[in-house]
RORODO-838169 format. One line per field, with one value per residue (C-alpha): y, x, z; residue in one letter. Coordinates in steps of 0.02 Angstrom, whole numbers, padded with zeros to 5 digits. Each point is the difference from the previous one (the first is absolute). Layout:
BEGIN
py <- c(Y  ...) $
px <- c(X  ...) $
pz <- c(Z  ...) $
res <- c(A  ...) $
# end
This chain:
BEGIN
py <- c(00000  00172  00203  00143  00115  00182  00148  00065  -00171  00003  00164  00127  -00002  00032  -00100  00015  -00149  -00171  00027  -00120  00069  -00063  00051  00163  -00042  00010  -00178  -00056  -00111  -00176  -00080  -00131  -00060  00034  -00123  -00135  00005  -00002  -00142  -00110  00055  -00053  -00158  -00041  00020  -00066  00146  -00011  00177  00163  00183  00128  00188  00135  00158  00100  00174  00027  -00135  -00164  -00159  -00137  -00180  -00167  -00168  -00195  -00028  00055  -00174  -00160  -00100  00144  00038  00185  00108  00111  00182  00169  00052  -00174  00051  -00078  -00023  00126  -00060  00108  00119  00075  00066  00131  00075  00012  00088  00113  00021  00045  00134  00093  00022  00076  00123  00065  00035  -00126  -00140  00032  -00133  00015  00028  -00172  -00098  00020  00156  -00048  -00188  00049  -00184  -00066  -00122  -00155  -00100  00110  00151  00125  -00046  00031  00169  00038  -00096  00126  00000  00009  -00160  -00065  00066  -00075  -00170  00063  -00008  -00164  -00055  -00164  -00061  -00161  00048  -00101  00045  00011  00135  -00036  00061  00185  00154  -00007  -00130  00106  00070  -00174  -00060  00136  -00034  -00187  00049  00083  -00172  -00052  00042  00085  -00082  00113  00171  00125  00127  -00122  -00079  -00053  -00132  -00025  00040  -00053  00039  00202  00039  -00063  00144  00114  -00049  00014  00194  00026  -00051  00119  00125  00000  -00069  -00136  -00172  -00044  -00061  00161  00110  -00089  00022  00195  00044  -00101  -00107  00126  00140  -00106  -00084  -00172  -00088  -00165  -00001  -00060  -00083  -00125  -00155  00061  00121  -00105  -00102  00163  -00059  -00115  -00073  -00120  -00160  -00038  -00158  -00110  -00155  -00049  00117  -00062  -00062  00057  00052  -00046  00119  00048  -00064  00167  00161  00133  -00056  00167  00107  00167  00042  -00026  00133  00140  -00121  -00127  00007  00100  -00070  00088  -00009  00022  00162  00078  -00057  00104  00140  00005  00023  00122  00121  -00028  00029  00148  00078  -00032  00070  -00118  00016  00146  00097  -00010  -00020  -00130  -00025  00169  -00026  00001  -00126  -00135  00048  -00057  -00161  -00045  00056  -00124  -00016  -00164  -00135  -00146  -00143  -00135  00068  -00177  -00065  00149  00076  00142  00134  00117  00070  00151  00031  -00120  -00036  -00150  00097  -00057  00031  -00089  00053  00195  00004  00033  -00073  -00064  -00118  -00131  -00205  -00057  -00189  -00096  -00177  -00027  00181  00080  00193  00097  00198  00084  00200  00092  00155  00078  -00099  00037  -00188  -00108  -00198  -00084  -00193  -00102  -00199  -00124  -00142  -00086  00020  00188  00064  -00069  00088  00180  -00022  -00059  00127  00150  -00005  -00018  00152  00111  -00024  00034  00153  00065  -00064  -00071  -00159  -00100  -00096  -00200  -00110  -00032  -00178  -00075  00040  -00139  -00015  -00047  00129  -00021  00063  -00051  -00029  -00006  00212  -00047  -00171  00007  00041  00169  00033  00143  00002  -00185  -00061  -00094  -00020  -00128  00000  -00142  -00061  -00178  -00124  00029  00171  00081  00113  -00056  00083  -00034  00127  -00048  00106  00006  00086  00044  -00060  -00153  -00105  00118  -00124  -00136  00051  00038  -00079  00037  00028  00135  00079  00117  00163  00125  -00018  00066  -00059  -00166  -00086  -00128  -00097  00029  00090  00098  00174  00095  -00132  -00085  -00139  00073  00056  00156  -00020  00153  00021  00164  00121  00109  00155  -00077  -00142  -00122  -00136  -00026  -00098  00062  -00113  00080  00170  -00030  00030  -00137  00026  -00146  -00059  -00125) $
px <- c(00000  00067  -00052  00082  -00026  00062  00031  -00174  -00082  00070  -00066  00179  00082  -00082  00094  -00051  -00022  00120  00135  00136  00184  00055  -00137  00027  -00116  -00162  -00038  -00077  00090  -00067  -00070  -00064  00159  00128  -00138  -00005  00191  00001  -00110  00109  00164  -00058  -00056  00144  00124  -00105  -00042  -00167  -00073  00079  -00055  00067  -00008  00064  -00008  00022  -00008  -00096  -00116  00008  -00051  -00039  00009  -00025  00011  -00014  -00026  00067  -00033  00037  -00075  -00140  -00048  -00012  00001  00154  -00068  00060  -00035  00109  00151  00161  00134  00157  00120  00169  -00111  -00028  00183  -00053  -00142  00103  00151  -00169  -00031  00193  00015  -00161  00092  00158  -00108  -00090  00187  -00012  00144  00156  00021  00211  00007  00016  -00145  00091  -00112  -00156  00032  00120  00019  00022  00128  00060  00130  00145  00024  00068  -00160  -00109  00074  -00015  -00117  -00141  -00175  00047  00098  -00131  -00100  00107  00048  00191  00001  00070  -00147  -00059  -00144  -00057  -00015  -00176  -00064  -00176  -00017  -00161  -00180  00017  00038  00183  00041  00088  00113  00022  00054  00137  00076  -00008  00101  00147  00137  -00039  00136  00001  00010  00129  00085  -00116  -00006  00116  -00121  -00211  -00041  -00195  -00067  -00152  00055  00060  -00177  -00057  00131  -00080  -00196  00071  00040  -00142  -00066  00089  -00041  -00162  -00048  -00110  00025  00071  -00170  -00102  00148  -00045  -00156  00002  00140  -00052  -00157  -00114  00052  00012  -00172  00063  -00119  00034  00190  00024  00149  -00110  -00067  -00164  -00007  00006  -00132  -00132  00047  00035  00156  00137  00050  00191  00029  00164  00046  00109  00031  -00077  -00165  -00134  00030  -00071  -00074  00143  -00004  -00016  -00090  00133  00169  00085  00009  -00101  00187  00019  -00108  00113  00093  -00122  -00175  -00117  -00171  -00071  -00097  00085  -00076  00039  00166  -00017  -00078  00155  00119  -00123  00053  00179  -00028  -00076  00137  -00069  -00185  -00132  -00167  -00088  00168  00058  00187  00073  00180  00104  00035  00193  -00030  -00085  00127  00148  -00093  00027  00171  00141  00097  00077  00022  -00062  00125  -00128  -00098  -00099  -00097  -00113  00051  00062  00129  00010  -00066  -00061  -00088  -00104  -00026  00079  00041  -00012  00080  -00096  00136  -00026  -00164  00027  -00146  -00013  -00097  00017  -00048  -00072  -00014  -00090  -00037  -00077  -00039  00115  -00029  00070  00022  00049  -00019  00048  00029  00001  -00167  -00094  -00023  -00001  -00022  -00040  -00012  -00060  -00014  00000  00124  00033  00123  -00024  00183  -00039  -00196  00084  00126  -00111  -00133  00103  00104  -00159  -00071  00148  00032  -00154  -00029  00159  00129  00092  00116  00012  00159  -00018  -00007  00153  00103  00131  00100  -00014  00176  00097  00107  00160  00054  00138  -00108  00175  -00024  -00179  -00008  -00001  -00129  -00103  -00089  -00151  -00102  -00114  00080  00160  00037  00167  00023  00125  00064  -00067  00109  -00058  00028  -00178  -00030  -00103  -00094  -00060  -00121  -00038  -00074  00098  00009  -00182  -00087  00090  -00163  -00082  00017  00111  00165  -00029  00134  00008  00124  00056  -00021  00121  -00096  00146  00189  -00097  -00186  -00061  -00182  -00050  -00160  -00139  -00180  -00105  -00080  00172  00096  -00108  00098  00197  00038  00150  00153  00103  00177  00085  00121  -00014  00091  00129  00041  -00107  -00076  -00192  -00151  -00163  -00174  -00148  00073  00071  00205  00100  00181  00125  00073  00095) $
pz <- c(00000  -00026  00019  -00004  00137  -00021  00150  -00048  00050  00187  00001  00020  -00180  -00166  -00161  -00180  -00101  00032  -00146  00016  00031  -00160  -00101  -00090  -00129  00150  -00021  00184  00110  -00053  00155  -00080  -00089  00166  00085  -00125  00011  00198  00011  -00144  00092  00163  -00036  -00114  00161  00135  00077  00097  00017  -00059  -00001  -00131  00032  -00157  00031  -00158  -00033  00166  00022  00078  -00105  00118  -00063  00106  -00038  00070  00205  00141  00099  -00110  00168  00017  -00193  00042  -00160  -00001  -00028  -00047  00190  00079  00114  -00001  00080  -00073  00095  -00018  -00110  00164  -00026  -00099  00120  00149  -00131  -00018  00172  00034  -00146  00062  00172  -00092  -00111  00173  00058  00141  -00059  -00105  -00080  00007  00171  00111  00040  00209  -00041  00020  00085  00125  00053  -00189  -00001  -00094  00005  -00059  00103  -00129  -00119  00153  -00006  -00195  -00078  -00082  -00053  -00185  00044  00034  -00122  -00124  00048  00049  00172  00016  00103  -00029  -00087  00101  00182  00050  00170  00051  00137  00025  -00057  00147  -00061  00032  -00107  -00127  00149  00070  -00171  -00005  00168  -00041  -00155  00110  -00023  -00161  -00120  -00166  -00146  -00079  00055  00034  -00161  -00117  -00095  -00029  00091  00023  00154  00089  00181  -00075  -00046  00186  00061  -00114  00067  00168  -00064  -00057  00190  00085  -00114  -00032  00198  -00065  -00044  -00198  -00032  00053  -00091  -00157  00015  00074  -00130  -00179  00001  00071  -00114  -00146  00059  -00008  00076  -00062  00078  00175  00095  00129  -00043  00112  -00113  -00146  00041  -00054  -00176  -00144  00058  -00094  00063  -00045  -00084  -00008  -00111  -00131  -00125  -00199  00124  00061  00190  00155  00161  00107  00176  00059  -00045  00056  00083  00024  00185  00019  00011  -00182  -00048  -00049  -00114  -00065  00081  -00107  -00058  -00153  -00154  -00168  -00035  00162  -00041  -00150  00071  00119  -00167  -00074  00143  -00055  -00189  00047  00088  00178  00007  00054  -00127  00095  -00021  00168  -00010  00095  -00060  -00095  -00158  00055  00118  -00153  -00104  00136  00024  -00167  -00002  -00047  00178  -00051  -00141  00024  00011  -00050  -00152  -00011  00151  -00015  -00132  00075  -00077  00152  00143  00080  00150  00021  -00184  -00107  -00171  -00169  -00172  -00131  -00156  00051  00066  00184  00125  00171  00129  00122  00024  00139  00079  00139  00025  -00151  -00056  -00142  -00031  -00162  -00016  -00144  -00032  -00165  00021  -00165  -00039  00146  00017  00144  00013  00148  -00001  00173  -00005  00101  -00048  -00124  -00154  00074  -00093  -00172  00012  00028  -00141  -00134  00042  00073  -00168  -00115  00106  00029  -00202  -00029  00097  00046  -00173  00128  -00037  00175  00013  -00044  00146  00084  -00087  -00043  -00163  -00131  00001  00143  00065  00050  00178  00113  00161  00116  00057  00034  00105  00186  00151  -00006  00155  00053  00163  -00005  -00163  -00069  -00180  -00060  -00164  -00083  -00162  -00030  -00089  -00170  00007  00053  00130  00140  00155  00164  00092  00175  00141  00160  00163  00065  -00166  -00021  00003  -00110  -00151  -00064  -00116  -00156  -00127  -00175  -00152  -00080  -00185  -00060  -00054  00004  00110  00135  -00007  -00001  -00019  00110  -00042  00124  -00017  00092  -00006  00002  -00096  -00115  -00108  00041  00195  -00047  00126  -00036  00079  00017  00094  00140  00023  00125  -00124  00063  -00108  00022  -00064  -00016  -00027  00046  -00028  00201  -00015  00079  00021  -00020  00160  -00058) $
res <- c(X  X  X  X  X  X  X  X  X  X  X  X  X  X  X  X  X  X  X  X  X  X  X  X  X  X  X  X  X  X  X  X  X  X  X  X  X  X  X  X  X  X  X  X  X  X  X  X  X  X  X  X  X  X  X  X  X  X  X  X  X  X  X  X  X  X  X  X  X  X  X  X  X  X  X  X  X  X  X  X  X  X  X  X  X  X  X  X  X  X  X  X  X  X  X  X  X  X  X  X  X  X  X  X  X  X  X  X  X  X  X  X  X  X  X  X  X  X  X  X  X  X  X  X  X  X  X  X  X  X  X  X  X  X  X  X  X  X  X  X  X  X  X  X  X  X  X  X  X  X  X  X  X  X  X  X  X  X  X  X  X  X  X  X  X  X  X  X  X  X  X  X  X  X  X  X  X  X  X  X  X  X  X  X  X  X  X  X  X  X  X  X  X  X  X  X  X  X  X  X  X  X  X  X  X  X  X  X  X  X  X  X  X  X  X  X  X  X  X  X  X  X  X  X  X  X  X  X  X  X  X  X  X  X  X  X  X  X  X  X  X  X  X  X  X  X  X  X  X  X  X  X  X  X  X  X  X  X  X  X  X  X  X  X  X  X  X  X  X  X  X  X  X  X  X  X  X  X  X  X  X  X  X  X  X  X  X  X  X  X  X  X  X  X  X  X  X  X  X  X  X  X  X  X  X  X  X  X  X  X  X  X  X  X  X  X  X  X  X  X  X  X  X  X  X  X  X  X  X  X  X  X  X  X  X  X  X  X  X  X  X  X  X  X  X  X  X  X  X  X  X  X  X  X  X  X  X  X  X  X  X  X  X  X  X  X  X  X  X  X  X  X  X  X  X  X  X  X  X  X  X  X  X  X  X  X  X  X  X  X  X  X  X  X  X  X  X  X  X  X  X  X  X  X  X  X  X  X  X  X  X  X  X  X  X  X  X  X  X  X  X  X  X  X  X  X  X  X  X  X  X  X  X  X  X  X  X  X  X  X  X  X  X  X  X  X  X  X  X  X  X  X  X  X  X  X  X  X  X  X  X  X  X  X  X  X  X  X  X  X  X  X  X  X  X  X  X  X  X  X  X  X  X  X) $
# end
């Protein structure tokens, strides 16, 4: 089922006609067709429910497609919530840049500033580490740091003291290095700024304004709508429930635990596209602060796992052969989330499913729509070369090591390259090691085989440099230096 729903329909914002981005000849955004292609797409890779927002020159297309339950049988529709797992990113990036445009947080000046008591495991990065660190994924933080704090409304502040021993994955500042726990410093901010809890700041700061009434961080909250059940299984099948609706912490919230429809997710981007004014014209970000979120701060060392050529604050940044855009993925158990915003089309894409082939969906139908709309070329999907590339694997084998994870990587008799990732420390019983061979893409980056949302058919495993010399790994976009 689909609809389009412009600013004049929920009653603050008036849009003329629903011209697609890409049409400069006025032909109308074909709902029809972009719904005939969601529903072969999403059956083709096993994907049981799906919603598809557009928005395009100012209004919002909403398209919806299969179940949200396979156990249940409940219709997926353009008003079902998901899960948007590290999406979530992007809103508390949001929250953080409003607070530097009212004066009240520099975001160069240490976060000691504002979280006295901030501390990790290395002193002199408990001294320097910034907000646009963090904002950027250089702060050396880590990425995997699980801790539930429980369900009060300390958690976030429990969850940063908890945080104080664990070590970073790489010097703070000398490289990016994904980081869940770094946007849990900046929600804590956000706390102490605004004197309310992450969630009520969200709400207070963005979804109110923006009159997002379908986005929500509680599963209580939630249960008012439509929601998504995850689903897990073997990837090429059709997957089953997962054992559990929602596995993450209230503690997660300010990096992963947002609960949204597609076209509030849209609705969200629309206030970035238009330079930080919500529909009724109230401005909510300056047009100097949007502009610094999508900023390049830092290249991205692992242009594959989600497809990512930079970042900014907050934003993962694109280059589609010129054409500069931005965005964000998003996972749960079970629930893959796609972003992607063109600037210079006024488009935005917004793709929630719940499991399944979840990967292969957004690249067949983000590149037939971002073509379409936007003449924008996404890059293939990330494989090996058909010829095998030669690559003396002696500078690269050894034992790379980040907070909860070890990777070895040896050369097997017959000359391949081979890995072992195995979780360790506190999250050693988190899963079994994962072993697989290597394919030579380039000297540098390899493709092992694996599949899921963020690595479809070929997992990337990237190994580069840091500043002091050291060798490192990255999978996951999470930097591992080599210990050994």
């Amino acid at each position: 089922m689909s609809k389009n729903v412009s600013w004049d329909e929920r009653g603050n914002w008036r849009a003329e006609g629903a011209w697609g981005a890409g049409d400069s000849g006025g032909t109308r955004f074909d709902l029809d067709r972009w719904q005939a292609r969601l529903d072969t797409l999403r059956k083709a890779h096993h994907v049981p429910g799906a919603t598809l927002a557009v928005l395009s020159h100012d209004t919002v297309h909403e398209l919806a497609s299969g179940v949200l339950h396979t156990g249940t049988g409940v219709e997926a529709t353009t008003d079902s919530v998901f899960q948007l797992g590290s999406l979530a990113k992007t809103y508390t990036a949001t929250l953080i840049m409003r607070l530097a445009d009212a004066g009240r947080l520099d975001l160069d000046a240490p976060v000691r500033t504002v979280l006295p008591d901030f501390t990790v495991a290395d002193e002199a990065a408990s001294r320097t580490i910034t907000p646009r660190q963090l904002l950027s994924h250089t702060s050396g933080l880590t990425c995997d740091f699980t801790y539930d704090s429980g369900r009060g409304d300390d958690c976030v502040e429990r969850y940063v003291d908890a945080a104080k021993g664990v070590a970073l994955d790489c010097p703070s500042g000398s490289a990016c290095s994904y980081s869940s726990l770094g946007f849990n410093v900046l929600g804590r901010i956000v706390e102490v700024l605004h004197g309310t809890t992450w969630d009520q700041a969200l709400k207070d700061l963005l979804l109110t304004p923006l009159g997002l009434d379908r986005t929500m961080t509680l599963p209580e909250e939630a249960l008012r709508f439509r929601a998504a059940m995850g689903h897990l299984g073997e990837y090429g099948k059709d997957p089953e429930p997962a054992p559990a609706w929602d596995l993450m912490p209230r503690s997660a919230g300010p990096y992963g635990r947002v609960i949204a429809s597609a076209g509030d997710v849209a609705r969200f981007a629309r206030m970035h596209l238009a330079g930080g004014t919500a529909p009724d014209g109230t401005r909510l970000l300056s047009p100097a602060g949007v502009a610094a979120m999508q900023a390049r701060e830092v290249d991205s060392p692992d242009k594959w796992t989600v497809h990512a050529d930079g970042w900014g604050l907050g934003w993962t940044l694109y280059d589609w052969n010129g054409v500069q855009g931005f965005g964000h993925d998003g996972a749960s158990i079970g629930q893959y989330g796609f972003l992607r915003v063109v600037p210079s089309a006024g488009l935005a894409l917004v793709l929630l499913t719940n499991g399944g082939d979840a990967r292969r969906l957004y690249e067949e139908l983000f590149g037939e729509l971002l073509g379409d709309l936007a003449a924008v070329r996404m890059p293939a999907p990330f494989e090996p070369p058909a010829e095998p590339v030669a690559v003396d694997l002696a500078p690269l084998t050894g034992t790379y090591e980040r907070e909860g994870v070890r990777i070895t990587v040896s050369e097997r008799q017959d000359g391949r390259a081979h890995l072992v990732y195995e979780f360790v420390g506190g999250m050693k019983d988190f899963s079994p090691p994962l072993e697989m061979d290597l394919v030579a893409v380039t000297d540098t980056v390899f493709a092992g085989a694996g599949s899921g949302a963020y690595s479809a058919d070929w997992m990337p495993v990237v190994f580069a440099t840091l500043p002091d010399g050291t060798p490192c790994c990255y999978i996951g976009m999470r930097c591992a230096p080599k210990v050994s």
